[in-house]
N, C-alpha and C positions, 0 to 999 in steps of 0.2 A: 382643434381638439378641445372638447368641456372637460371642466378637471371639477371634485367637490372635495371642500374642504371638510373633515369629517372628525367630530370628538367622537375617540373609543371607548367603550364601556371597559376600561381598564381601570378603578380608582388608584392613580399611585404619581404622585410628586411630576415625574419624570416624562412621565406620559399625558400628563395634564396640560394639551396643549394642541393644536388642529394638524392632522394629517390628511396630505394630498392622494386622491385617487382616481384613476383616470376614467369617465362614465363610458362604457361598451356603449356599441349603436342602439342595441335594441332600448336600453333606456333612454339615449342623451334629446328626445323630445320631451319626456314625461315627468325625468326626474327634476326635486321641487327643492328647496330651502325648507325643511323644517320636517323630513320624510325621515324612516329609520331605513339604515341599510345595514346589509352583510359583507364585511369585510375580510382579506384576508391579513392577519396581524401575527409577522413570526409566525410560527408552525401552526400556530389554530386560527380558527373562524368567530370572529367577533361583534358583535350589534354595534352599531354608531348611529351619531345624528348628523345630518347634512346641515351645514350652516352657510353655506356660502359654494356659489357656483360660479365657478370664472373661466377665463380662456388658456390662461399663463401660470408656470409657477418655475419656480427655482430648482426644483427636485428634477434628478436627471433622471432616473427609472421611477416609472411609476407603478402601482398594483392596478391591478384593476377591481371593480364594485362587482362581489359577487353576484350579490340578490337585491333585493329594493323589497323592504316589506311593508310598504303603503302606495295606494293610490291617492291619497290626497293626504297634505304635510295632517301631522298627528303636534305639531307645532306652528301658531305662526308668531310672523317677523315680530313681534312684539314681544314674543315669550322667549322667541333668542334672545333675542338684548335682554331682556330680565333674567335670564338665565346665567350669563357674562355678569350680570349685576350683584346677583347673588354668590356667584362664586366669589368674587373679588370681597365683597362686605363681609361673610360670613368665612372666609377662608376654610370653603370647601373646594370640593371639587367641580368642574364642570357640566363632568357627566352627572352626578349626582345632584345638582342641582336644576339639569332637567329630566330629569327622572320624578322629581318629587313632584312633578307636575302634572302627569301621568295617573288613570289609574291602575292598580295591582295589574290588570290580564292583561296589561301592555309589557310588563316589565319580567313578565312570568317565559318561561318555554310554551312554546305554542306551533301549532300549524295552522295555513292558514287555507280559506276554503271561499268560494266565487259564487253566489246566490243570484241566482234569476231573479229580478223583481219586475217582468212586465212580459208580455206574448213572443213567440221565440221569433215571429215573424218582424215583430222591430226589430229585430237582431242585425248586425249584418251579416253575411254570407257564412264566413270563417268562425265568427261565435255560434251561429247556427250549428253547425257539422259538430263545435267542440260540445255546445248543449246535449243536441240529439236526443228530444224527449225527457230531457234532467231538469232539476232544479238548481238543482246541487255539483261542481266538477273540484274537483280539488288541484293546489296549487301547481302537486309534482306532475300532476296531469298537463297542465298548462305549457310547466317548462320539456318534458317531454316531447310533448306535440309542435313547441319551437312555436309558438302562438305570438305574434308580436305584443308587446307589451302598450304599443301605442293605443290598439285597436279595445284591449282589457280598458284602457282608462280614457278611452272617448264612448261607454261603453256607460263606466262608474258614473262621469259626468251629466252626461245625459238620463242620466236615474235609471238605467233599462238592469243595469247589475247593483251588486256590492261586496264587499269581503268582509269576509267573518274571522273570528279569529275562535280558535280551539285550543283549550290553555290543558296540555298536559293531558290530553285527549277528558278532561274533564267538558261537560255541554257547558259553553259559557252563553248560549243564546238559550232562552225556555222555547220550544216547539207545540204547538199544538194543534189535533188533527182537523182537519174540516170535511162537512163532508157537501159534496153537488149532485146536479143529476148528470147522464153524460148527455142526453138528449131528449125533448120532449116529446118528438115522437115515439122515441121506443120507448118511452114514457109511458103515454096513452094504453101502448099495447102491452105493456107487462103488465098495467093494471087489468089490464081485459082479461089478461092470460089468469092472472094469480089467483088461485079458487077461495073461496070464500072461509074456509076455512083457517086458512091462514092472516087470519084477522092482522096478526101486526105487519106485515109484510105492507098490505094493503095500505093501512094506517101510515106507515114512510112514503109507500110512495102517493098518496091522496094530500098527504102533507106539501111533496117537492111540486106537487102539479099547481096548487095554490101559491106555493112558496118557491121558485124557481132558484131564486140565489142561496150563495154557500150559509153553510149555518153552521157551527161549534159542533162537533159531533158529541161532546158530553152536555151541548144544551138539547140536543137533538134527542138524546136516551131522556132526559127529563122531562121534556115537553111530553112527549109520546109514550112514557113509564114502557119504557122498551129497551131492548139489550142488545150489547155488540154484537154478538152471533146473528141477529136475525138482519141488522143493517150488512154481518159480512154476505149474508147469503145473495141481499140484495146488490153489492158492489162483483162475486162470483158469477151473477149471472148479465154484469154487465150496465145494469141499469144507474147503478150510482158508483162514484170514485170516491173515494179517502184520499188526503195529500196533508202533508202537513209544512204549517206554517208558521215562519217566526213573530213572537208577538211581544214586546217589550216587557222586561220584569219591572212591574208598574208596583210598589210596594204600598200605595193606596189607591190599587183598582178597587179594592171594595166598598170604598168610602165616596158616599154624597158628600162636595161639600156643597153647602148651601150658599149661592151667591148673595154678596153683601154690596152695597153701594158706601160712596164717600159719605161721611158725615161729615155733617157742617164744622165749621171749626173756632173755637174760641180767638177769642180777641189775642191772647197768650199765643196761641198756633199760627194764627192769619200771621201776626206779627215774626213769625220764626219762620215761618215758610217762605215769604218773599223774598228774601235775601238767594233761598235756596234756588228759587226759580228764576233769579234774575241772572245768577251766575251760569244754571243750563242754560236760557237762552241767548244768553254772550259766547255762548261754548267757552268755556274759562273753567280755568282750574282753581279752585280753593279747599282746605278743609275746614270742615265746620261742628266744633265741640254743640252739640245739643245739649245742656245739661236741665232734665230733667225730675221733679220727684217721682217717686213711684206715684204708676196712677194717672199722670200727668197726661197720658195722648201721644206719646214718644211714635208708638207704631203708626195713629194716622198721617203724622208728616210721614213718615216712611214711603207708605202705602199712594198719598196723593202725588208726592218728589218722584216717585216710580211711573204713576201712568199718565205725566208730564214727559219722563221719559220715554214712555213706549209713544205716546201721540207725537215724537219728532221722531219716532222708527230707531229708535235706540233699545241697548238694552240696560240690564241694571244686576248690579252684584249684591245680595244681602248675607253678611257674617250675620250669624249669632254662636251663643254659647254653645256646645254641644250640650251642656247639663241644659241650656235648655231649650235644646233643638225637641221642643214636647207637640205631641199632635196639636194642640192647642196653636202655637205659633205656626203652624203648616196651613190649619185650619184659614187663617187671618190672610195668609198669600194665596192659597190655593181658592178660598170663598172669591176673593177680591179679582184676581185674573187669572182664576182655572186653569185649562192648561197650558195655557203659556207657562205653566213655574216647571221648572226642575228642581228637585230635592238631593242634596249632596250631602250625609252624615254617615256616621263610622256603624252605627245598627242596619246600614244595608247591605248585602250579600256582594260579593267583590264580581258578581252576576248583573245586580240590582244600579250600582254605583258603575258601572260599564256604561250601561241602556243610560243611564240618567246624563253621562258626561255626553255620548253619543247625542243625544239630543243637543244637545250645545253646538256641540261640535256641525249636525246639519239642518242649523238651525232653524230646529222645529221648534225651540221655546226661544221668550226672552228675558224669562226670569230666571236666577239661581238663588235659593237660599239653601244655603247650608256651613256647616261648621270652617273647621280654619282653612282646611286646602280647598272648597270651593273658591276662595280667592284665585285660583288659576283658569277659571273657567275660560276654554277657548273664545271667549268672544271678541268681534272687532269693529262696534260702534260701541262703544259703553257709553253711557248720557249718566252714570251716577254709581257711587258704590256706599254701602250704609255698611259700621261697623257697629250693632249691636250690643250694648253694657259691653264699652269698650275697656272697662276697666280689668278685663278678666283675663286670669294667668295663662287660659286654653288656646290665645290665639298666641303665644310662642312657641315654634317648635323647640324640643330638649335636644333630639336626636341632631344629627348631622342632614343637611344645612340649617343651622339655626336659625331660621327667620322670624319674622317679627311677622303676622300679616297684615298691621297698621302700616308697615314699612311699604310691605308690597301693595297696599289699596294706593298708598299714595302716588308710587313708580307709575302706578297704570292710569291713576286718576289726572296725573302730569300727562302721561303719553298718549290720553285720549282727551283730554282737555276738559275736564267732566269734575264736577264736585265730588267730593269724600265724605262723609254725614259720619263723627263718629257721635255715637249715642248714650248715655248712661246718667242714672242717680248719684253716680260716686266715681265723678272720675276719675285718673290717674294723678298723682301730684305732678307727675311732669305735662301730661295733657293740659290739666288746668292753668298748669306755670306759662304754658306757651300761650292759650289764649287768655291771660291775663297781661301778656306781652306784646299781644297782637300778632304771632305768627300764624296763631287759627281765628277763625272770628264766632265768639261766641253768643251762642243762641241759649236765651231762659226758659224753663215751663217752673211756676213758678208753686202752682196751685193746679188738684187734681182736676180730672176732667170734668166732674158733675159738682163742680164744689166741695166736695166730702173734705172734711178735715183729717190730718194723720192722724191714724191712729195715740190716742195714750199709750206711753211707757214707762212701767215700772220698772225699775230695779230694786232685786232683792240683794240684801245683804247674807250670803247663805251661812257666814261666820256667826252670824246671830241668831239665824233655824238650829246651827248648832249647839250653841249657849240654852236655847230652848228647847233643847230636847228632841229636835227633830233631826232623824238619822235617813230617811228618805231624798230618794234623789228629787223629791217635786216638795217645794217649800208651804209654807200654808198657805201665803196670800195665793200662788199659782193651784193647789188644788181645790181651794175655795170658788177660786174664777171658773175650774174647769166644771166643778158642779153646777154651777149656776149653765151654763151654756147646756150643759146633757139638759137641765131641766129643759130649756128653752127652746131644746130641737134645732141647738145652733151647731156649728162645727167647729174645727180644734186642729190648727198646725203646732205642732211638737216638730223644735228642732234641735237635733243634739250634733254640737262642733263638736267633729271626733277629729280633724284635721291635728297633726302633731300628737294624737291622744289614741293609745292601742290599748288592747286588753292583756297585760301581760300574766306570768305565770310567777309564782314567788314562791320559796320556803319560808314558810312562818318562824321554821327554828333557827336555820343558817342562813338566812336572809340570800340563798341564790337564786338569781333569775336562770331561767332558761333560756338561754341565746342559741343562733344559729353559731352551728358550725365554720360558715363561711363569710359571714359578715358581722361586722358587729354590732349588733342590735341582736335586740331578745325578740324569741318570735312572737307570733299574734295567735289568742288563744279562738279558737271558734268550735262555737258551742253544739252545734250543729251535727257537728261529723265528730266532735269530740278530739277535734286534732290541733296540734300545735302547726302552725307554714310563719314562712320567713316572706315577707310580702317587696322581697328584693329578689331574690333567687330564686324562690319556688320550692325548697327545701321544707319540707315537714314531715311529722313525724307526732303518732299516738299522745294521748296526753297522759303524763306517765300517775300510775299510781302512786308513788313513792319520790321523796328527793333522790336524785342520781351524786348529787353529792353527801350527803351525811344519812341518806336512809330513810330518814322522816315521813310521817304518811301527814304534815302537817303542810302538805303542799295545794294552794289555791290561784285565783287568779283574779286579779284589781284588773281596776277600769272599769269604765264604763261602756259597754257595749250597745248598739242597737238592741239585741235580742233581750238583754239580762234590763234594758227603759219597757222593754214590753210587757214583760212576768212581772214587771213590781207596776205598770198601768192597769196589766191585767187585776192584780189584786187587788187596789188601792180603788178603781172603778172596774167593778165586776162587771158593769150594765152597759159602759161601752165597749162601740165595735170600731175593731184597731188596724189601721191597715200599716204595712212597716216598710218604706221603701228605703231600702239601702244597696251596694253591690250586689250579696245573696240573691236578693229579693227579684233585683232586676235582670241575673243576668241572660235569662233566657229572651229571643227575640219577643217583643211585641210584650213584654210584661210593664213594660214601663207604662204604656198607654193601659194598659187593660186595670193596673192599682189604679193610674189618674181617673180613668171610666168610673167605676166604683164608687169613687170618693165624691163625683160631680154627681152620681146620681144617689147621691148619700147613702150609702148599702156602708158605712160608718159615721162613727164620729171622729173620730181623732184621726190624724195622717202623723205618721209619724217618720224622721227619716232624716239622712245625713243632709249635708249640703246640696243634694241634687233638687232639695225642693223648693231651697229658699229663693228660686229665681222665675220667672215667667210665667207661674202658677196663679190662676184668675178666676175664685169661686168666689159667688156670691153671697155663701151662709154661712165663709170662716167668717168667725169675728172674736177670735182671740188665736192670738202668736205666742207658744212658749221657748224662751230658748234656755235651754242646758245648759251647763258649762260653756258659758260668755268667752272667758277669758283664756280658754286653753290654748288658742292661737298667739296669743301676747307672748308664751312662753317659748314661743321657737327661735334658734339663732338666726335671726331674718332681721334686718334691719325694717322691712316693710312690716311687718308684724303687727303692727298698729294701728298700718293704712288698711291691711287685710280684715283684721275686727270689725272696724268701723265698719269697710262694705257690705262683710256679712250682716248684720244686725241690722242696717241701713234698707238692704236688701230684702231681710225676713221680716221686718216689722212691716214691710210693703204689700204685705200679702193679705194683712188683715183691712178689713173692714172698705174693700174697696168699693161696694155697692150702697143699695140705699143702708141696710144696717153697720151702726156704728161699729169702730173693730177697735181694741185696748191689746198692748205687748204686755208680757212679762218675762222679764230679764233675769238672769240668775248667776249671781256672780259673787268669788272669792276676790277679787280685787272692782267692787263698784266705783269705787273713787277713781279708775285709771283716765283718762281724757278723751278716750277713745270711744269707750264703753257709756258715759257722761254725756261726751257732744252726739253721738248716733243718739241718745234716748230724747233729743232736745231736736232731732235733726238738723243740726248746723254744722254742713260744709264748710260755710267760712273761716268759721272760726276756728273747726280743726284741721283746713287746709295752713292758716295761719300760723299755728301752733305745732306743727307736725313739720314746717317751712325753714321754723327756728330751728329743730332738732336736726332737719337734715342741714341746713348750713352749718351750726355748729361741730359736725360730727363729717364732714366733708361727704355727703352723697348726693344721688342724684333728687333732684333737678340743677344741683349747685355744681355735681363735678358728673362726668361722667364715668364709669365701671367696666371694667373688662376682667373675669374670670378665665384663671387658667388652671387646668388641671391635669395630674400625669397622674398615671396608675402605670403596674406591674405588678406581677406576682412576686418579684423578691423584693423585699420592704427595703433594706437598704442603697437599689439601685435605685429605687422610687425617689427617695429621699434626696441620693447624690446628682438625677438629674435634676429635681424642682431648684436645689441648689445650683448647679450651671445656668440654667436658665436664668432665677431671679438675676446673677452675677449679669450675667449680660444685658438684662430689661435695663439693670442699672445703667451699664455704660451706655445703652442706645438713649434711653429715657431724656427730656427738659428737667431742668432743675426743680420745677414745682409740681413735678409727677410723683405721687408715692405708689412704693411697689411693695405691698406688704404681705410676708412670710417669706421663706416657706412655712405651712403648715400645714398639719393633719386636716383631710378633709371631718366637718362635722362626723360621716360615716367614715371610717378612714378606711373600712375593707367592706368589698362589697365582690361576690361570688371569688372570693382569695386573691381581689390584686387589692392591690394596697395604693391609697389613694392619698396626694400633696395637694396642696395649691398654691398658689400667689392672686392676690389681687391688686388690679392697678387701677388707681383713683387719678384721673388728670382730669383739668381744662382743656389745655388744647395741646393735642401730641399728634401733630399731621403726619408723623411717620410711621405709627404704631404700627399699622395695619402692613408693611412693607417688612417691618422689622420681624413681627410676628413670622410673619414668611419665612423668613430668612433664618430663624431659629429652628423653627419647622422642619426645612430644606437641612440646617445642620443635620438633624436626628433620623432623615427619611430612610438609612440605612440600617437603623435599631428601629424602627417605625416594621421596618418589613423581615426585618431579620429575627429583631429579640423581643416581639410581641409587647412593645412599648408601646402607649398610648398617650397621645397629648390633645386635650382637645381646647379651644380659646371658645368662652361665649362672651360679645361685646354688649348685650342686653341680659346679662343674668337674673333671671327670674326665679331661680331657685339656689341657693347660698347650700344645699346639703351637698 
């Protein structure tokens, strides 16, 4: 008897754990480790994953496996075990841990549906009779007609079939029509028959007689300025067929890119790359900090480490930011090895990110770039994984499983024996701690790639534009610079850190903010729509004429917004042309590329925009950087707060002047003298790696201790309260003497859509139990977990302190 051991899509304590099911005939040749099935669980039908197939088990009755809904594992062996890894480190769940690896139309309701992909005469016998002229049979068809299951998946294997999936009866494949002739003889003779009159008629089929194979039937109206009526009449009378066919939603079919070759590589490069290519061809495992300036060549090793990799038939994973997963960076992958890439970011259609993983999956590519969950890509030769300005807050999940995906490059980069490349101008203080330790082996660029020198940077004192008179958010020496560049037909990145910094609403007379309802924080004023939203909840609500508390029409709104940097650029330079990328701006599909299009072909001067611009962005005629409000990030309760300045600035001052024309910063800041703001305008790492080293030793953080955040929420503020309190009570008694557990305390937000939110954080060296105890606390409350809408969640890599 084959039995599989199966985790069910149940999230809950109790159930977090492998159940035995016994496989029926019809599957026990087919079924796989790493397939989804349908289970029965208690009185309803349940999805699981197969993890293990064996002969024996202890369970005296068993269920048996309803359905089997894959023909080939949608996991393998490697992603189990990481699966098992992640649930244990992140103290999630199981199921939920491989779910996240998954995309969206796997995890959705669906049916599913059996595609012909080759002549029915490959067929064999039994597929033949189920076809019968189709392309298409669907599943309940199959189980119906009692179709062995063995025969579907030697079938799949052999490429003659495949299964589709249908999410919620929404099309998750794109179809499109094609059209053929059905035969050349009756070819000849419909064109004899068809009078002359009938000019377009003629014109199709004088076309198929020249042109015998299938063709696009919407290229087919183009070619021939002809219409679907006249091709139906010609398919009515038999001469031509219509069929449609599936075609991959390619989200840059429209796009040439133009192939590029290696460039040669500097003395700085040559010397960074063989280390890299000496661990691929040991097949060994290392990671290796690149630390880079901007400028530097970072992507050429990338791009050479990659087709080192493909020349031993491996593949290769590449992270970047999302903020700056920009056509530009696709360009650089896609120019270099076409299409071998697949692309994996969150702007593609949960249609588009199907097709894209599917390729992976049969492998038709061997590249992946894309954001933090392309780190899952099905592949199973990896020769390399690069993590991109590793220093960035996007590759940690917030949500449940909280993973790290530096955690996860390395799991895989160990289990494939294959180098880790993390990359960045500004590394992490704890990245850098370790390869200053020797845990990573670090590599320099030290000097850009053409020689160029960093850019100049100023910093303004804006305390002193104030003393002078100037009330303007652009100081004199930055709109002096900007005039000088309009003369000069140069160009102008404007960046404004709005990070920690909202546009709020005030009474002038009774000084009240306007907060949401449901959390605490005041909402976000947007000019736009004229409305006030809570950018927690989604709660908004008109912008009122009047104070709601004393009446007053002296009601306004401080901050500084993207829009309100526009109208005072617009006035201040009437003559330039302003492009404004911010959330607003972007959110529609494909707006992102279409501002950066623009800007490259300078149909502006100035680019204006939050964060999303300061990274990956590579024009050759900015040559001035302005930043906003410097220092607005310093003010958040973030212990990292400083290290985050630094990057940004470090970052956006990277943007200028990286071609042949020189590029100068100007900085703009209410606190110039901070250390952050000082070493970024000097660019030295060192010394604020140094000096940032002392504060977190003194002040017990990481790289010196390690961090674990824990947080409860409820909706009644005093049970919130009284659990955070049991809990620290017990961290106490589990905890080493040299662990501190500190609070409870109100979260920075402490209410967020009406629960009420504690925390504790636990600062140790070494607490080999934490992760066992945490459980065990966990397991106490899993009855209020499920009963009293209690929430506890632990992050061991906290990235965000609100």
């Amino acid at each position: 008897m084959k039995i599989a051991s199966v985790i069910v899509d149940v999230p809950s304590m109790a159930i977090d754990h492998v159940f035995d099911y016994r496989i029926p005939d019809r599957y026990k040749d087919s079924l796989e480790e790493g397939m989804r099935v349908i289970i029965p669980f208690g009185p309803r039908k349940v999805m699981g994953f197969v993890i293990e197939i064996k002969t024996n088990t202890e369970v005296k009755e068993l269920k048996e496996i309803d359905e089997v809904l894959d023909y080939t594992p949608v996991l393998t062996q490697e992603l189990l075990q990481l699966g098992t890894w992640i649930a244990n480190r992140t103290l999630s769940f199981q199921i939920t841990s491989l779910q996240v690896m998954l995309p969206q139309i796997l995890k959705a309701k669906y049916k599913k549906e059996l595609w012909l992909l080759a002549e029915e005469e490959e067929l064999s016998e039994t597929l033949q009779i189920l076809f019968a002229g189709r392309v298409m049979v669907t599943f309940e068809e199959i189980e119906e007609r009692n179709i062995p299951y063995i025969k579907i998946r030697t079938a799949i294997k052999d490429g003659l079939a495949e299964v589709r999936y249908v999410v919620k009866s929404k099309e998750t494949r794109k179809k499109m029509t094609w059209a053929e002739p059905v035969d050349a003889f009756q070819l000849e003779e419909g064109f004899m028959e068809t009078s002359n009159q009938a000019k377009k008629q003629k014109a199709i089929i004088g076309f198929f007689l020249e042109n015998p194979e299938p063709i696009l039937l919407k290229q087919l109206l183009t070619k021939l300025h002809t219409t679907r009526s006249t091709v139906q009449s010609l398919v009515s009378r038999g001469l031509i067929r219509l069929y449609e066919k599936e075609v991959y939603r390619d989200p840059y079919e429209n796009r040439n890119f133009e192939r590029t070759e290696p460039l040669p590589l500097t003395e700085e490069q040559a010397k960074a790359i063989k280390p890299i290519h000496q661990t691929m061809d040991h097949h060994e495992h290392e990671v290796f900090l690149l630390h880079g300036v901007t400028g530097s060549g970072k992507t050429e090793i990338y791009l050479q480490s990659i087709q080192n990799a493909l020349d031993k038939g491996q593949e290769a994973i590449v992270l970047v930011p999302e903020i700056s997963l920009t056509p530009q960076m696709v360009q650089r992958f896609k120019g270099r090895f076409g299409s071998d890439v697949a692309v994996m970011h969150s702007g593609l259609s949960a249609g588009e990110k199907f097709d894209e993983w599917r390729k992976v999956q049969r492998k038709e590519v061997r590249v992946v770039v894309g954001a933090r969950s392309a780190i899952f890509a099905p592949f199973e030769n990896l020769g390399i994984i690069i993590i991109d300005e590793e220093h960035e807050n996007s590759y940690k999940q917030d949500d449940t499983p909280r993973y790290h995906a530096r955690d996860i490059a390395i799991f895989r980069g160990e289990y494939h024996h294959c180098p880790v490349i993390l990359g960045s101008a500004t590394p992490t203080l704890e990245s850098f701690a370790r390869a200053k330790k020797g845990v990573y082996h670090l590599l320099t660029l030290s000097k850009r790639m053409n020689n160029q020198s960093m850019p100049e940077v100023e910093i303004v004192d804006m305390r002193d534009e104030l003393h002078q008179g100037n009330r303007s958010m652009f100081s004199f020496p930055l709109q002096e610079r900007i005039r000088e560049r309009l003369e000069r037909k140069e160009q102008i990145v404007l960046l404004l850190n709005r990070r920690g910094y909202s546009t709020f609403v005030i009474c002038r007379d009774c000084g009240t903010t306007i907060q949401c309802p449901h959390c605490d924080i005041s909402l976000t004023y947007h000019r736009k729509q004229e409305r006030l939203k809570c950018h927690y909840c989604s709660y908004e609500i008109p912008m009122p004429q009047v104070c709601p508390e004393c009446g007053s029409d002296s009601i306004r709104y401080f901050g500084t917004g993207t829009q309100k940097v526009e109208e005072s650029l617009q006035q201040t330079f009437p003559e330039a042309g302003i492009i404004r990328m911010d959330v607003d701006t972007t959110r529609r599909k494909g707006s992102h590329e279409k501002l950066l299009n623009q800007f490259r072909e300078r149909k502006a001067d100035i680019l204006l925009g939050t964060q999303m611009i300061a990274k990956g962005l590579d024009f050759s005629n900015v040559t001035l950087v302005g930043v906003l409000a410097a220092d607005s990030m310093l003010h958040i309760p973030d212990f990292r707060s400083a290290e985050k300045t630094f990057q940004l600035l470090t970052q956006v001052s990277g943007r200028a002047g990286r071609h042949e024309l020189p590029g100068e910063v100007v900085v703009q800041s209410y606190t110039p003298d901070h250390y952050s703001i000082e070493l970024a305008s000097q660019y030295q790492f060192e010394p604020f790696f140094q000096y940032e080293m002392k504060m977190r030793k003194r002040f017990k953080y990481p790289p010196y201790y390690f961090l674990a955040l824990v947080t409860i929420s409820h909706p009644n503020h005093a049970y919130a309260v009284q659990v955070t309190q049991k809990i620290v009570k017990s961290l106490h008694e589990m905890s080493m003497n040299r662990t501190q557990i500190m609070g409870p305390t109100p979260s920075p937000i402490t209410r967020i859509k009406n629960r009420y939110r504690y925390q504790c954080m636990i600062k140790y060296k070494n607490e080999p139990n934490l992760y066992e105890n945490m459980k065990k606390i966990i397991q106490q409350y899993e009855k209020e977990i499920q009963t009293k809408d209690l929430q506890i969640s632990v992050d061991f890599q906290p990235t965000q302190m609100m």
